[in-house]
N, C-alpha and C positions, 0 to 999 in steps of 0.2 A: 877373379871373383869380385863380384859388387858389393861393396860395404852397404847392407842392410839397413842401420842405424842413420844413416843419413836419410833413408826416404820414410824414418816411422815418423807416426806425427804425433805432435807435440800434446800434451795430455793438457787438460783445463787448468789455470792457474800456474804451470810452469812455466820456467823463466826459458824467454824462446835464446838461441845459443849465441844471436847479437848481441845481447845484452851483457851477458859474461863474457864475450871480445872484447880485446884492448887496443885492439888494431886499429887503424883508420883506412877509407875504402876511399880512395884521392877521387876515383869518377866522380864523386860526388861535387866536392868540391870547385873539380875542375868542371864540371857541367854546370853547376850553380855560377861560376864565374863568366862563362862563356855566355849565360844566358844573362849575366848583367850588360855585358858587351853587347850584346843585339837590344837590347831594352833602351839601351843609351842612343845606337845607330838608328832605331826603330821612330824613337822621338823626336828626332833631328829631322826639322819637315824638308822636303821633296830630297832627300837626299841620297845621291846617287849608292853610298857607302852600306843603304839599305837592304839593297840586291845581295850580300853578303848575309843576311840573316835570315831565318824562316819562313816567315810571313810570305814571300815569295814563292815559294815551292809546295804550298800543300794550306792545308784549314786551321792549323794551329800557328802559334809563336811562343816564345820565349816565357811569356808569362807564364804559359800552360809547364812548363820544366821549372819554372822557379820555384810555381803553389807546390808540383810534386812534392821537389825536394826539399821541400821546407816541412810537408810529413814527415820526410822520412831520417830528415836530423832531428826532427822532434821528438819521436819516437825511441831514436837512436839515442839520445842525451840526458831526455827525461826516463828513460827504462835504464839506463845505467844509473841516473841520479836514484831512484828508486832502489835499485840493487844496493848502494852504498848509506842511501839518508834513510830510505824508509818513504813512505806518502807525504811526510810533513814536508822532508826534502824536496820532492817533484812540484808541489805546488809551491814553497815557497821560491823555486829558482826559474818556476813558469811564471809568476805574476811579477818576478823582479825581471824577466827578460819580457814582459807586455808593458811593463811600466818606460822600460829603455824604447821599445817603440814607440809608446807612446810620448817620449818626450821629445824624440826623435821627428816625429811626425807634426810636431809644435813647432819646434825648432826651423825645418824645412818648411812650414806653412810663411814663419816671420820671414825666412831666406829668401824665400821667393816675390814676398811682397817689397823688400829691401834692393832687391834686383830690376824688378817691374818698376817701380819707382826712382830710380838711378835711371832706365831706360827710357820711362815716358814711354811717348806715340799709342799706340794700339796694342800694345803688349799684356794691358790688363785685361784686355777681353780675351784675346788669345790664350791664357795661363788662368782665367776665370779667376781673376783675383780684382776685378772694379768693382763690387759688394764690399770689399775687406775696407777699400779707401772712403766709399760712401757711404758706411756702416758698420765701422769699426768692431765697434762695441758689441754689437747684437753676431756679428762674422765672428768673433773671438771664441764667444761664448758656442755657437755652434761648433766650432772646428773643435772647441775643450771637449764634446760629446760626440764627436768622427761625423756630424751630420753635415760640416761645410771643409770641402776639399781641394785646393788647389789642381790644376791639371797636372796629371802623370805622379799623383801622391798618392793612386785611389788604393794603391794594394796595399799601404800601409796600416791603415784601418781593418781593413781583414787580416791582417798578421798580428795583431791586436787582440783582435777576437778570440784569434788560434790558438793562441797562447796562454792566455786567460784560461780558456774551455779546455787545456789540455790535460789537466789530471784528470778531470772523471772523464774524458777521451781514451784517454788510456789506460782505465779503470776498466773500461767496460770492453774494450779490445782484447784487453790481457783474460778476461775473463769468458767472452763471447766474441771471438773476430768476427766470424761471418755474421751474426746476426748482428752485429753494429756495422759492418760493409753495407747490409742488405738495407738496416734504416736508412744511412747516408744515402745509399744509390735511392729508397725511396723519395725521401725529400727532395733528391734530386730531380726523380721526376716530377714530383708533386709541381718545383718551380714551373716546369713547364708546362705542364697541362692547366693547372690553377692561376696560372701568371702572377705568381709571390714574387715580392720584392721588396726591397727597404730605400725610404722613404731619404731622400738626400735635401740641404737647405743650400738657397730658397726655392727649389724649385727641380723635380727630376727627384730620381733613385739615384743609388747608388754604379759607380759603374762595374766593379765587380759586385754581382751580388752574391754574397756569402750564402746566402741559402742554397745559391746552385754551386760554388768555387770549395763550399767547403767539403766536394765530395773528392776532387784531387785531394787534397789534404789527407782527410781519411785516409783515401785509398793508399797514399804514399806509406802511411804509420803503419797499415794492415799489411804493406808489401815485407816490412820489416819485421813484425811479429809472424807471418805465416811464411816466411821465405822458404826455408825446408819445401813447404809442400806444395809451393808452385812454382819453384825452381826447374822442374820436372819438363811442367808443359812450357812454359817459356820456353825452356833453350831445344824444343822436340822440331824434329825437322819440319811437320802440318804448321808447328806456330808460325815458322820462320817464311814459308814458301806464304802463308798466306797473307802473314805480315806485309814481305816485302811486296808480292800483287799489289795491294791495297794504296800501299806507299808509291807504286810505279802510277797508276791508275787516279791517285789526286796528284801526282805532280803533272800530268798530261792536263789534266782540267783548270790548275792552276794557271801553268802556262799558254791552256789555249782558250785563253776568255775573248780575246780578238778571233778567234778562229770561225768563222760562220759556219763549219759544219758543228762544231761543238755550241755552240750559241742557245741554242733550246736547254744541253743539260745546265751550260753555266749558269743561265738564267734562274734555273731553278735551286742552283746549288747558293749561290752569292745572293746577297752578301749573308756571312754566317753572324748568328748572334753572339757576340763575342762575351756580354754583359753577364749571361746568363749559361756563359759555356754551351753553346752549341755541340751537341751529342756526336755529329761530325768532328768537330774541334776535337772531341772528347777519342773517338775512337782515333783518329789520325795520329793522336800523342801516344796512343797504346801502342799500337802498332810500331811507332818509332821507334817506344822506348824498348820494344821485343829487337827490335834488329837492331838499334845501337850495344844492349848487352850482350848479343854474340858478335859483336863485329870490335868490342873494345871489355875486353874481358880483365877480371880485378887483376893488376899486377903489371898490366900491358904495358910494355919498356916504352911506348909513346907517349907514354903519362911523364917522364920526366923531360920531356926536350924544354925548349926555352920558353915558346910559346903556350906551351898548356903548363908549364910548370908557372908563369902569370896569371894564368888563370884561376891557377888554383889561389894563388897569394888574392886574390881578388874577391872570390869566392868563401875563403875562411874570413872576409871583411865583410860580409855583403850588407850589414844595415849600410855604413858609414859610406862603402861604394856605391851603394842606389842612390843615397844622398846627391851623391858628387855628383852620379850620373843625373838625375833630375835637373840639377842646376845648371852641370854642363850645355843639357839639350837645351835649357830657358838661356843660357847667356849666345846659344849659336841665333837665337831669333833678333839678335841689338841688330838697329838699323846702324852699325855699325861693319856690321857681318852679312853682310848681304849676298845672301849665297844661292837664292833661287834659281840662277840661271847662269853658274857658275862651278861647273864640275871640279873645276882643279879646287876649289876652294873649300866644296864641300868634302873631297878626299881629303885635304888636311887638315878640316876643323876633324875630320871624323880621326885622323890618325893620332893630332895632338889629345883628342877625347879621351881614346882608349889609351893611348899611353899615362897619358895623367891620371888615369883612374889603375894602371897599374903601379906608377911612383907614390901613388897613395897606400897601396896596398902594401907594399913593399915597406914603406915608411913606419904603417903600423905595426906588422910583423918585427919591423928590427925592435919599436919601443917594447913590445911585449915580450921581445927575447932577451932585453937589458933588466927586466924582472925573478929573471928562472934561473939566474947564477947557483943563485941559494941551494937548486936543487942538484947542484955539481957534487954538494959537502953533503948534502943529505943521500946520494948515492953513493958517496965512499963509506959513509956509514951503516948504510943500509947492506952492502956487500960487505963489509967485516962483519956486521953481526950475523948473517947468513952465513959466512964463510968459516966463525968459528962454533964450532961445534959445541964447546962447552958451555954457550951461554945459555941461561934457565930462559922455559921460556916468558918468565915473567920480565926479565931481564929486553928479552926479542922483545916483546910488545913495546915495553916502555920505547925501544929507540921505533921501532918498522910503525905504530896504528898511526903515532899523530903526523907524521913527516910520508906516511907513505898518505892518509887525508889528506895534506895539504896537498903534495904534489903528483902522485900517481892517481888519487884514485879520482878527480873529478874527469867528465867524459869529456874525449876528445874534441869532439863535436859543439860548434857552436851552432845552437840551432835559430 
């Protein structure tokens, strides 16, 4: 007999059943990671290591899984923060994790001009950083306001945004899902029919523009408060047969742009606007993301092998690893590294790449486990006083609220 309660839906204002989970869902992580790894191969110009990442096989990439999953830790972290602080909570731990972006995005603006500079030759034009040296002062001041961007830094600015806007995002989610989906999808269109856009220095918009990218977003946080009740059709066999069609049918178009009997549709499909999320883009990544969840479901024993278990270390890193990766891809372009027409060269820049952004990963994971001893002796305490029956529970509290605070209750999730 089918458990009922799993398919009722959730009433207005109730906490959806993610949020009172403790658990962590590794896909995520490990997806999040893997799409750092293509984002790095992606940037690394003509390079053969590329073939290995999305971009190739259909209308979306990696970025399109990043913005997701960055809804949906956001949702996931700040709806647990909430559950424990309260509203003051979520916002105070959303503008302290927009603040890290943003310093992070400063930080890698100087990295890059510090590198391009070491480099010399043509690299400032390539990395759009010959403003910053001919105009210091006036480039500073823009990039302090996300309006001047180095190249392959553009998503950080929009993760900025995200994170800022995410309490009353989440405010109004928790309160109305579908009709905050519905605004977002509006806006959504609105970019494209109205041609909205935000205005980039000195010259051009922005390359992701938030007005159209921040409907992934959304959409990822909305997937996490209304899961229950689209859990249903997602995993139904019409989603999955149509899905996968879909996904068969642009990997044909993908791969046959040279093909002269396809040549009339590619024409019409290529190039997709990537800037503004192309609605293509947009459905391609749904449909993925329906057959990747029945084809790797929570729990899945492939989640620990060696390979996606770096992924994940990678993924629970990801400000510090997109860094890496940014810089990595600007240091593969030193006339130094001259890889254009050099396959074997660029498989090993590409393998030292991603290896070094997993020794990173790895690195920071061990310092932040040199932190959590503490929470060894506050677990033996916390099971004695659970275990003995006769303590009052004024007694429980005093040991279990401030040590289960520190250490149990913030979320799992870094979003």
């Amino acid at each position: 007999m089918h458990d009922r309660t799993d398919t009722s839906k959730r009433l207005i204002g109730d906490t959806p059943p993610e949020f009172r989970s403790t658990g962590r869902d590794l896909r995520i992580d490990v997806c999040r990671g893997i799409a750092l790894w293509w984002i790095f191969l992606d940037h690394v110009p003509n390079n053969v290591g590329s073939w290995l990442t999305l971009r190739n096989y259909g209308f979306c990439d990696a970025a399109e899984i990043f913005m997701f999953i960055s809804g949906v830790t956001c949702a996931l972290a700040y709806g647990r923060a909430r559950q424990r602080d309260g509203w003051r909570g979520v916002i105070g731990r959303s503008l302290r994790r927009g603040w890290d972006i943003y310093v992070a995005f400063l930080l890698l603006t100087l990295a890059c001009a510090v590198l391009v500079y070491i480099a010399g030759g043509d690299l400032a034009d390539d990395s759009n950083t010959r403003v910053l040296f001919e105009r210091p002062g006036a480039t500073l001041a823009h990039a302090a306001i996300l309006q001047f961007r180095p190249v392959n830094t553009d998503v950080l600015p929009v993760f900025v945004i995200c994170h800022v806007m995410f309490a009353p995002l989440l405010w109004l989610l928790l309160r109305a899902p579908n009709v905050t989906l519905a605004l977002s999808l509006l806006l959504y269109a609105l970019v494209h029919i109205l041609g909205w856009h935000v205005a980039a220095w000195p010259d051009g918009f922005w390359f992701f523009n938030p007005l159209a990218w921040q409907f992934l977003i959304v959409l990822g946080a909305w997937s996490v408060i209304e899961g229950r009740t689209i859990r249903g059709w997602m995993t139904s066999r019409p989603a999955l047969i149509l899905s996968a069609f879909f996904l068969a049918m642009i990997l044909i178009l993908a791969l046959g742009r040279d093909i002269k009997a396809l040549q009339a549709v590619t024409d019409l499909v290529f190039p997709l606007d990537k800037s503004n999320l192309s609605p293509l883009r947009l459905l391609h990544f749904l449909a993925l993301a329906i057959v990747t969840s029945w084809l790797v479901p929570a729990g899945w024993r492939g989640l620990s092998t060696p390979i996606l278990r770096s992924a994940r270390w990678c993924g629970e890193n990801s400000l510090p690893i997109y860094c890496l990766g940014v810089l990595l891809a600007l240091a593969s372009q030193l006339d130094l590294l001259d890889i254009s027409n050099r396959p074997s060269v660029q498989i090993a820049l590409s393998l030292v790449g991603v290896l070094t952004m997993i020794a990173v990963a790895a690195l920071l994971n061990a310092l932040g486990a040199k932190r959590k001893p503490a929470g060894v002796a506050v677990d033996r305490d916390i099971s004695a006083a659970v275990a003995d029956h006769n303590v009052g529970d004024r007694a429980r509290r005093t040991v279990l609220d401030p040590q289960l605070r520190a250490i149990i209750a913030p979320s799992t999730y870094r979003p």
